[in-house]
N, C-alpha and C positions, 0 to 999 in steps of 0.2 A: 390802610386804604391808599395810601402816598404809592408805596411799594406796588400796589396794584396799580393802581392808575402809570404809574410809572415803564412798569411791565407792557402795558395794552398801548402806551405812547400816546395817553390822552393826558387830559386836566387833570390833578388831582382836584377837582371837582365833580368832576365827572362821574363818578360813582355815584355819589348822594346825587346827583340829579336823576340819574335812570334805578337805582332802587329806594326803598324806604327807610333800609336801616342795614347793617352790619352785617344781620342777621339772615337780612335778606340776600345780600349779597353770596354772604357763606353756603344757604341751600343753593341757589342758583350753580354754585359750584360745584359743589357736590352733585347735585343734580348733573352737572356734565358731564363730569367724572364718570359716573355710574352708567351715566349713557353710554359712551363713550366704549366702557368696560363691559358693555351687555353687546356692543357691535363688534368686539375683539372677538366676543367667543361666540357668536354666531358666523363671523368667519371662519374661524377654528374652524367651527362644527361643519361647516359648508364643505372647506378642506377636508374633513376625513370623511364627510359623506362620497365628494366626489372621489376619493381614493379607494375609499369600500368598491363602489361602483366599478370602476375601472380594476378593482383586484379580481371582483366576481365577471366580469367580464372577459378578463385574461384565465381566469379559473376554466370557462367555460370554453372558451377557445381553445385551452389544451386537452379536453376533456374528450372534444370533437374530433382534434385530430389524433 
């Protein structure tokens, strides 16, 4: 907890007063993590949608001409 509080440049207090326990603290984190790691690959996924997009786009453009 020191380590963390230390990290975030609060109290090491600070922790035990905004969660309940250890425990708590630990999913909180992971919970971010995961968040976190669910908005990396929905950017991914955004990136090769708009890539698809713009590849069927230049597909068709040469197609026309």
């Amino acid at each position: 907890m020191r380590n963390i509080a230390a990290e975030a440049g609060i109290s090491s207090r600070t922790p035990y007063n905004l969660f309940s326990s250890k425990a708590a603290v630990l999913v909180e984190l992971l919970e971010e993590s995961i968040g976190h790691a669910f908005l990396m690959v929905n950017i991914v996924e955004s990136d090769l949608a708009v890539r698809n997009l713009l590849d069927c786009i230049g597909q068709v453009g040469e197609d026309i001409s």
